[in-house]
C-alpha positions, 0 to 999 in steps of 0.5 A: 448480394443486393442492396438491402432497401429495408435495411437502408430505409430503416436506418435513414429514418432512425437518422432523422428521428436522432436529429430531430430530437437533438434539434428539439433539444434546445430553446427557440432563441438558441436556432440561429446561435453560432456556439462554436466559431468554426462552425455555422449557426445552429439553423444551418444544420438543420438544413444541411442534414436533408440537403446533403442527402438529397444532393448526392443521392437524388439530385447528382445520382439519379440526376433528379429536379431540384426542390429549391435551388437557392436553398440548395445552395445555402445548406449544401456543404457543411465546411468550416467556415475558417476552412471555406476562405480558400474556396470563397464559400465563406463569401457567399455566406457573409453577403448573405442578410439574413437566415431562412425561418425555421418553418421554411427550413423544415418545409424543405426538409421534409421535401427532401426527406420525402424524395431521399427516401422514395429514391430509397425505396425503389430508385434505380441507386445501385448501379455498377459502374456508375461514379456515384451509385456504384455498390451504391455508395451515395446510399451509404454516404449519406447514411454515415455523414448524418450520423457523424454530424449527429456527433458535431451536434452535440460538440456545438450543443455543449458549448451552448449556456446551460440555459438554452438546453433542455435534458431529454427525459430520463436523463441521469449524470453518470457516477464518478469512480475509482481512479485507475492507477497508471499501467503500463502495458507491453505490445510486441512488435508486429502488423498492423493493417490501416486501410482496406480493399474497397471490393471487401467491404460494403462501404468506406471513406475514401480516406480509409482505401486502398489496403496497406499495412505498416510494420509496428516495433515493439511498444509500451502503452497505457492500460487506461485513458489518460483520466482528469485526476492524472491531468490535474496534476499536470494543471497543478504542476504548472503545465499550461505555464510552461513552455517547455512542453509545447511545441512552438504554435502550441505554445504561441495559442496558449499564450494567445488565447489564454488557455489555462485547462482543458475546454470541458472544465471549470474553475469556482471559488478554487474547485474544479467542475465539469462541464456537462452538456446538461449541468456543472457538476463537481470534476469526475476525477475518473473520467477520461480527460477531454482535451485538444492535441495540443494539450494531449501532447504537452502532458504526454510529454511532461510524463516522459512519453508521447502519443502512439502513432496511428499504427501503434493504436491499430496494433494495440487496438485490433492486433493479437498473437494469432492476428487481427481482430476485427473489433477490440475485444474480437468478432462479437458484434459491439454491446454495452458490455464493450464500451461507451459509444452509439449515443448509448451516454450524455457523458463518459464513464469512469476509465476502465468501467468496460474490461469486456472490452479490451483487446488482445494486450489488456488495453481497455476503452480503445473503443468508446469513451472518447476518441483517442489522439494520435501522434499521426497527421493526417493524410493519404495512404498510398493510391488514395482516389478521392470519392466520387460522392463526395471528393472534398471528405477528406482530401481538402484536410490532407495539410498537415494540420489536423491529427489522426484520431481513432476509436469512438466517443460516447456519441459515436454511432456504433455503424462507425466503428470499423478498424479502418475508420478515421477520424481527424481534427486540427490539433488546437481544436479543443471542442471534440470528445477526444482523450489521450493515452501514452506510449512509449517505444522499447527503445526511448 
């Protein structure tokens, strides 16, 4: 079956209609910020976005002329710029002066846009046997690095001061709820399957091939997202002081950097608020907690339990007693009825809010809500090949610093959510919408 040129047209042009409004978010004098100081300023990805996908599809694909050759340079990778020293990208960056203006950034936007979507259209960008263009993986690439950075937008934009944020039309806060009790639920032994044969499906990141499959033991899980007003009591018990349940850098980052709650709260005349990307808002004691690893896995083991492994969230995610599903809640195509995800929300629901979404076990939310921290680093699965179209995606992480997460946040685009899909972030990074939930195994 051949590409689908409307399909792909389509979905790129939804791609920059989504990020031309989160851009048209924010006030003027917010463009060349640096909200988060592991990311660029905010007029880099303005820029990165169209020169991602005209590099890899137009310019490396299909061998075309460059637009700009110093701008191409200037937005063609979007690394962290702690992540960059190794590679000296992070030097370029310092000796530059000055950033481009936004009139000339969205110029060469528009150039790009204009040449990605001719190539789209009636390019020659799928070829077999081609490095790049193969079962046109180039044409998905890019569709799903946009989206993914749509979600890093919003990361960056909540950490902006409220002021320099302007909610779209139409926004209203989601209510708070009921606290869902703590459940524990029993999943029994079984497999799970974690990657996928790269000639059965349409598209994958290179971290998601090839097939393989892991024998999970019997385990006990949590029914729901660990929320805020089961984190409070860990704050309140006097978790962030005690060393006893971190583990040694952890620990070392608390005390460095004077961490006393999670990122998303905080603290006015003795009350608790949350900090939403639009306003501060008395704490949503129902509300998946967000937190980093770290904090995720001290509080798990201040409960007396852990985090699931990678294969423990597949086998209470997708598995079942007659198999494997291909979503949660079975073959349905994902609804609202399922969860919270594809920028369906500014912000989360109270835990439990989406019982049509729950998987074979009873366990709610493993998709949507928040990305879900696991136990597991991240790394290869066996036979791994680095992508043609983007070989440094997952490999230049494979260090044993940044943590498996899985599922979907409310930001999350819905083309995402695939068993096999992957997500990872370095365990001390608190800025992610990413919760927790505890597991323990039958025999600990």
């Amino acid at each position: 079956m051949g590409l689908d040129r409307g399909a792909v047209v389509s979905w790129y042009e939804r791609n920059r209609a989504r990020s031309r409004a989160l851009f048209d978010l924010l006030a003027e004098d917010a463009y060349y910020s640096q909200p988060i100081d592991l990311r660029h300023p905010v007029v880099f990805y303005e820029g990165h976005l169209p020169a991602f996908s005209f590099l890899t599809l137009v310019r490396k694909g299909l061998g075309c002329p460059s637009i700009d050759p110093r701008l191409e340079t200037l937005f063609a990778r979007g690394i962290d710029p702690a992540e960059s020293q190794a590679s000296g990208v992070s030097e370029m960056h310092d000796r530059r002066l000055e950033w481009p203006s936004r009139d000339l950034v969205r110029q060469f936007a528009q150039e790009a846009d204009r040449r990605v979507l001719d190539a789209l259209e009636q390019g020659d960008v799928d070829r077999r046997g081609h490095p790049l263009l193969d079962r046109a993986e180039a044409v998905f690439a890019i569709l799903e690095h946009e989206v993914m950075h749509q979600e890093t937008l919003l990361y960056m934009w909540h950490q902006l001061p409220l002021e320099k944020k302007r909610p779209p039309a139409g926004y209203a806060l989601r209510p708070d709820g009921r606290v869902p009790s703590p459940e524990w639920l029993d999943v029994p032994a079984g497999r799970a399957t974690l990657g996928v044969d790269r000639s059965s499906v349409a598209f994958g990141w290179d971290n998601e091939f090839p097939e393989c499959a892991a024998n999970v033991p019997a385990f006990s899980i949590e029914r729901h997202n660990v929320t805020n007003a089961h984190f409070l009591e860990f704050v309140d018990a006097g978790g962030y002081r005690d060393e006893r349940w971190w583990s040694l850098e952890d620990w070392r980052w608390i005390q460095t950097g004077r961490v006393g709650h999670p990122l998303f709260w905080a603290q006015h005349d003795g009350a608790w608020y949350w900090r939403g990307m639009f306003d501060l808002i008395p704490l949503p004691l129902a509300w998946p907690v967000y937190v980093s690893h770290a904090e995720a896995a001290a509080c798990a083991r201040w409960r007396e339990a852990r985090l699931p492994t990678e294969p423990e969230y597949q086998r209470a995610a997708f598995g079942s007693p007659g198999g494997e599903r291909r979503h949660p809640w079975g073959d349905a195509e994902p609804g609202a009825a399922h969860g919270v995800f594809n920028f369906s929300s500014w912000d989360p629901e109270p835990a439990g809010s989406h019982p049509a979404g729950a998987s074979a076990w009873g366990v709610e939310d493993m998709v949507g809500n928040g990305w879900e921290w696991t136990s597991t680093a991240f790394a290869p699965f066996p036979g791994f090949r680095a992508m043609a179209s983007y070989p440094e995606y997952s490999a230049d992480f494979f260090d044993g610093e940044h943590f498996v997460v899985k599922g979907a946040s409310p930001a999350t685009a819905r083309e995402l959510l695939r068993p096999t899909f992957r997500n990872w972030f370095r365990g001390r990074y608190p800025y992610v919408y990413a919760t927790f939930r505890c597991a323990r195994g039958h025999d600990e």
